[in-house]
Backbone as ProteinMPNN parsed JSONL, in Angstrom:
{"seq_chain_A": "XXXXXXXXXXXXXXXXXXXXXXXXXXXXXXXXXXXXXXXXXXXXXXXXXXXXXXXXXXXXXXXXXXXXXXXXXXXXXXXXXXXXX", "coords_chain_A": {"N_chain_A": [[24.264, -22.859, 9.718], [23.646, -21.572, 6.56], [25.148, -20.486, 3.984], [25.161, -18.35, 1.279], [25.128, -16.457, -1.762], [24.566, -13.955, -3.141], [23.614, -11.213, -5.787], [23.711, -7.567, -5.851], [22.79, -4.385, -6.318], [25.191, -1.236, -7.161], [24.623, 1.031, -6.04], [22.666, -0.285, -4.059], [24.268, -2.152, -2.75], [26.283, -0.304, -1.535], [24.858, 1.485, 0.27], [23.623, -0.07, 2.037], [26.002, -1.304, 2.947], [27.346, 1.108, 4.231], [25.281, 1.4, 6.571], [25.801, -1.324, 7.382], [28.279, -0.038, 8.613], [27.743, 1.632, 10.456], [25.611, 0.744, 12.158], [28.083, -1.078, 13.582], [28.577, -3.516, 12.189], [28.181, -6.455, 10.479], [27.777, -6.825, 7.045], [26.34, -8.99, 5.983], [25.398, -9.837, 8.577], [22.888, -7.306, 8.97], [21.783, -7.65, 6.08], [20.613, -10.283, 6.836], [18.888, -9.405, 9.278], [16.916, -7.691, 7.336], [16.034, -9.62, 6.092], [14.587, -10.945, 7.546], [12.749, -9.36, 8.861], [11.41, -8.761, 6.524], [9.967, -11.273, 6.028], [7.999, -11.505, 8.405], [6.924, -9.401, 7.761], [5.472, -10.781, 5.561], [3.753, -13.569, 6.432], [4.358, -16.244, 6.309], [2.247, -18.715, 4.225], [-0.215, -21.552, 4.018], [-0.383, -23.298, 1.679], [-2.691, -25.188, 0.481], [-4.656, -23.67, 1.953], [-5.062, -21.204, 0.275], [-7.2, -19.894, -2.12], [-8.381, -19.37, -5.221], [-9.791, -15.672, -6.28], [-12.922, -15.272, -6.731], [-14.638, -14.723, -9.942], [-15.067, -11.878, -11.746], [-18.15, -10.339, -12.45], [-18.348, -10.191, -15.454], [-20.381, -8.363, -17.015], [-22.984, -7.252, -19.457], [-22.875, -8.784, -23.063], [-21.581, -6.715, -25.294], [-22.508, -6.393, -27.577], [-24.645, -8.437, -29.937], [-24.683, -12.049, -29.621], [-24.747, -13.431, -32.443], [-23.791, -11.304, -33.914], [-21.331, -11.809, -33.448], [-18.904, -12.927, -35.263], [-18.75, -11.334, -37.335], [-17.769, -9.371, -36.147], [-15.329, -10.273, -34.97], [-14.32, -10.747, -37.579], [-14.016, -8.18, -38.766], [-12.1, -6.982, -36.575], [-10.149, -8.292, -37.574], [-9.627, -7.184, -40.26], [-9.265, -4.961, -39.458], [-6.758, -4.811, -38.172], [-4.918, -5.924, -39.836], [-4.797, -3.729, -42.078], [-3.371, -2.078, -40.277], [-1.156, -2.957, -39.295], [-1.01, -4.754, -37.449], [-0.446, -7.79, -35.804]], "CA_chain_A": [[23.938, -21.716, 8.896], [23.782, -21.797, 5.103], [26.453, -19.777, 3.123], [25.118, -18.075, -0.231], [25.748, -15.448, -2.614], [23.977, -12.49, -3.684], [24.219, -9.903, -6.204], [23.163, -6.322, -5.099], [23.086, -3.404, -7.458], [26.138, -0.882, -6.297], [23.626, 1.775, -4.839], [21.895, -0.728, -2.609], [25.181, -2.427, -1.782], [26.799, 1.086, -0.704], [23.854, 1.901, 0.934], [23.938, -1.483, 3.217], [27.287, -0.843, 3.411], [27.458, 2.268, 5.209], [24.174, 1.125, 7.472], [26.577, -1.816, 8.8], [29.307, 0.671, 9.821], [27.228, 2.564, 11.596], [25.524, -0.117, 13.631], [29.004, -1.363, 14.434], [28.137, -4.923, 12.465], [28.606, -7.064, 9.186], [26.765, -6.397, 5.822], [25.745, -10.463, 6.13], [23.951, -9.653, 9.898], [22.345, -6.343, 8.241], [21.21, -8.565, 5.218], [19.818, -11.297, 7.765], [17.762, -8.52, 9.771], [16.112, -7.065, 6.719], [15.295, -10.986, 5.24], [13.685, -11.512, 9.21], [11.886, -8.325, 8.838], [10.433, -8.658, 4.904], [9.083, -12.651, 6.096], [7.735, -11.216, 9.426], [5.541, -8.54, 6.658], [4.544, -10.941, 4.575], [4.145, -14.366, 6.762], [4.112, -17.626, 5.536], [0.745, -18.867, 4.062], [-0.52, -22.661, 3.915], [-0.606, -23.969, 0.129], [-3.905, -25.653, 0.833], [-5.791, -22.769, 2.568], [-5.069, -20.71, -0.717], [-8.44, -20.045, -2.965], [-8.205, -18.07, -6.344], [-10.806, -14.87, -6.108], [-13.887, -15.181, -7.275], [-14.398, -14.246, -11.411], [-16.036, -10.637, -11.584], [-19.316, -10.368, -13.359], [-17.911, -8.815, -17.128], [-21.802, -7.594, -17.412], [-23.71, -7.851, -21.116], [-22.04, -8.049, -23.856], [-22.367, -5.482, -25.885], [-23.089, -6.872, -29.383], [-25.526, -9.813, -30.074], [-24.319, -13.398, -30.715], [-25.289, -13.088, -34.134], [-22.961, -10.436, -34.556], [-19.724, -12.244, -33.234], [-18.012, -13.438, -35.925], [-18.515, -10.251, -38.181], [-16.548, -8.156, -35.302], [-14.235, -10.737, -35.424], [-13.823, -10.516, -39.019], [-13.515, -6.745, -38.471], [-11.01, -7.097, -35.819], [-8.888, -9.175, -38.258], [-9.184, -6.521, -40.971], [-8.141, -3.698, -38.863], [-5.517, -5.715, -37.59], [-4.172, -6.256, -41.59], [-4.747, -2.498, -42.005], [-2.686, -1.415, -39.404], [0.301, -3.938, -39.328], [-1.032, -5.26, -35.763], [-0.309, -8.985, -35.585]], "C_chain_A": [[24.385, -22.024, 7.464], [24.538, -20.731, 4.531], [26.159, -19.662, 1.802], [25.737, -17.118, -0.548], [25.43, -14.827, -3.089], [24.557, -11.469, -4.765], [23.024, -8.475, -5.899], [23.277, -5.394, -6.283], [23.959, -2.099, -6.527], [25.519, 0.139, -5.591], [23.305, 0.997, -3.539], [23.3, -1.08, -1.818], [25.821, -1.506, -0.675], [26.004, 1.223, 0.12], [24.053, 1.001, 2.481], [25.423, -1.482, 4.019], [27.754, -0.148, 4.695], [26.408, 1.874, 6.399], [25.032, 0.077, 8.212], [27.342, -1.013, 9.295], [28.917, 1.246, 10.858], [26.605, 1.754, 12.922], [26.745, -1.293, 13.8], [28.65, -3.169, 13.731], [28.348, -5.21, 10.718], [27.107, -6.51, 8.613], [26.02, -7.67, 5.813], [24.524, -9.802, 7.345], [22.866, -8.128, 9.239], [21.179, -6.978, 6.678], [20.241, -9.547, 5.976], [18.746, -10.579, 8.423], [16.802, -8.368, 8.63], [15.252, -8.208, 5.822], [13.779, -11.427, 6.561], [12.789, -10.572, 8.965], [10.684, -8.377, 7.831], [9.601, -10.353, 5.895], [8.34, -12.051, 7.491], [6.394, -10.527, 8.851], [4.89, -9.546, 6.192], [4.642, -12.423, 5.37], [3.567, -15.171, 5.575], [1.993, -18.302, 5.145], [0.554, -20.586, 3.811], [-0.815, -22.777, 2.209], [-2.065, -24.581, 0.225], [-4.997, -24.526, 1.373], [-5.837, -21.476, 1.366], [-6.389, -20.957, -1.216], [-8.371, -19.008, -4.166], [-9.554, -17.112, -5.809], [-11.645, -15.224, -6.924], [-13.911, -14.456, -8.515], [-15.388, -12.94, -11.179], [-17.212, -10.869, -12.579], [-18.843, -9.41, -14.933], [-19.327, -8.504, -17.406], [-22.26, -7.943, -18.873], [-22.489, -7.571, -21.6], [-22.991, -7.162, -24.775], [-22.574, -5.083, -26.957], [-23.597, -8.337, -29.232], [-24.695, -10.754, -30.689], [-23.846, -13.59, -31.816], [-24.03, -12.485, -34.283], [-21.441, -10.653, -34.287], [-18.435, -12.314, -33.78], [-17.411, -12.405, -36.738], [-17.484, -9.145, -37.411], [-15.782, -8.735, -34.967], [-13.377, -10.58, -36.413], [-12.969, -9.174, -39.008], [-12.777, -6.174, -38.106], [-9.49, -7.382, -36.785], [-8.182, -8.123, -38.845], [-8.674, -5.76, -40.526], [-6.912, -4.032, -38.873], [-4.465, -5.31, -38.851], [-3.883, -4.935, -41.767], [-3.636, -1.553, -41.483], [-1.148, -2.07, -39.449], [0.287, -4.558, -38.035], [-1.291, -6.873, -36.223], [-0.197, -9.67, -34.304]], "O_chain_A": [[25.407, -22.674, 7.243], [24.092, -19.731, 5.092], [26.608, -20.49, 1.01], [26.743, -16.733, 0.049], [26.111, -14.811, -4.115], [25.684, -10.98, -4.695], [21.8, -8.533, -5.784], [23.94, -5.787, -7.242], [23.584, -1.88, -5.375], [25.851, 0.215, -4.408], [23.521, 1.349, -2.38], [23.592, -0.625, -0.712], [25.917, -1.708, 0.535], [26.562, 1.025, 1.199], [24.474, 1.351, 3.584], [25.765, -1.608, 5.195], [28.283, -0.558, 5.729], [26.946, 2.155, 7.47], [25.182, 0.229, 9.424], [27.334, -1.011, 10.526], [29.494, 1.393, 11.936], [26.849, 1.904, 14.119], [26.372, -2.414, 14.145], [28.48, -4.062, 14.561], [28.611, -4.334, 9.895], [26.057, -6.09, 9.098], [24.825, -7.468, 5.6], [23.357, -9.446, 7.18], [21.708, -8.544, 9.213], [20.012, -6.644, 6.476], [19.054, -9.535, 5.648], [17.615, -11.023, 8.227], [15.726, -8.925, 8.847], [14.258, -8.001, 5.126], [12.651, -11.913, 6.477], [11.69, -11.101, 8.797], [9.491, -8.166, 8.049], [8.487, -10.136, 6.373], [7.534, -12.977, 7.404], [5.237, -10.798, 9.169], [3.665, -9.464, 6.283], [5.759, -12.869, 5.106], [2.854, -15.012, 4.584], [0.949, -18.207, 5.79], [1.56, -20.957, 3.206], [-1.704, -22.057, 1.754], [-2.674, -23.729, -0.422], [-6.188, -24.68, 1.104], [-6.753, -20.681, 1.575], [-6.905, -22.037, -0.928], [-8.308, -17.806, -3.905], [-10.339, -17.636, -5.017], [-11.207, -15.56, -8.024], [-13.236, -13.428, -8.457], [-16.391, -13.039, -10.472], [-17.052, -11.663, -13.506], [-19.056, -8.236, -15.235], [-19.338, -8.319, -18.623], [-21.828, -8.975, -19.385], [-21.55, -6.855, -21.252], [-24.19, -6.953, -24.962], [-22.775, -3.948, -27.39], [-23.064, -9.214, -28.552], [-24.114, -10.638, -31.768], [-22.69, -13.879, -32.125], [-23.139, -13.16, -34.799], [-20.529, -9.952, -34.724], [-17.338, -12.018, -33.307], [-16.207, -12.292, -36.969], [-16.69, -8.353, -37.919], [-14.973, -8.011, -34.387], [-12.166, -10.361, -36.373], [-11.756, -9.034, -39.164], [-12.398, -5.115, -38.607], [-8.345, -6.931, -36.733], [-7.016, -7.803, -38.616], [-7.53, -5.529, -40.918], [-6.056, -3.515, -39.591], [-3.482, -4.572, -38.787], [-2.682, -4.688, -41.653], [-3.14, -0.578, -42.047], [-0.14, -1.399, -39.669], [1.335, -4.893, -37.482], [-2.256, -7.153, -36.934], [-0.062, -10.893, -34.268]]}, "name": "protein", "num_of_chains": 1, "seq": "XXXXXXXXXXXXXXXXXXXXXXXXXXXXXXXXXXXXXXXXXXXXXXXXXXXXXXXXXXXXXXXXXXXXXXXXXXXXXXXXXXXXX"}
């Protein structure tokens, strides 16, 4: 068995705390249950069988080509305008 070291925030610790006294058992075995429990939710997944999702369709845009650079420009000035950097 491996031997670490945790920090808890003093709510949860108390909390854990009191939950071992009651089932009669260490704050470590109480800690160990609830690590068995969370990996049990969420199991282990293969690195390889991973695939990012598919990109959504962002639909038209909704100013012409042409007009790119100028609502860039536009963008900028606001930007300057405002104090947004």
């Amino acid at each position: 068995m491996i031997r670490t070291q945790i920090q808890l925030p003093d709510h949860l610790y108390y909390r854990l705390k009191r939950l071992a006294e009651k089932e009669e058992t260490s704050l470590a075995e109480i800690v160990r249950r609830a690590a068995q429990l969370l990996l049990e939710i969420y199991p282990e997944q293969a690195v390889e069988s991973w695939q990012p999702p598919e990109p959504a369709d962002p639909g038209r845009f909704r100013i012409p080509e042409s007009d790119w650079r100028i609502a860039a420009h536009d963008i900028e000035i606001g930007e300057a305008k405002t104090g947004m950097d």
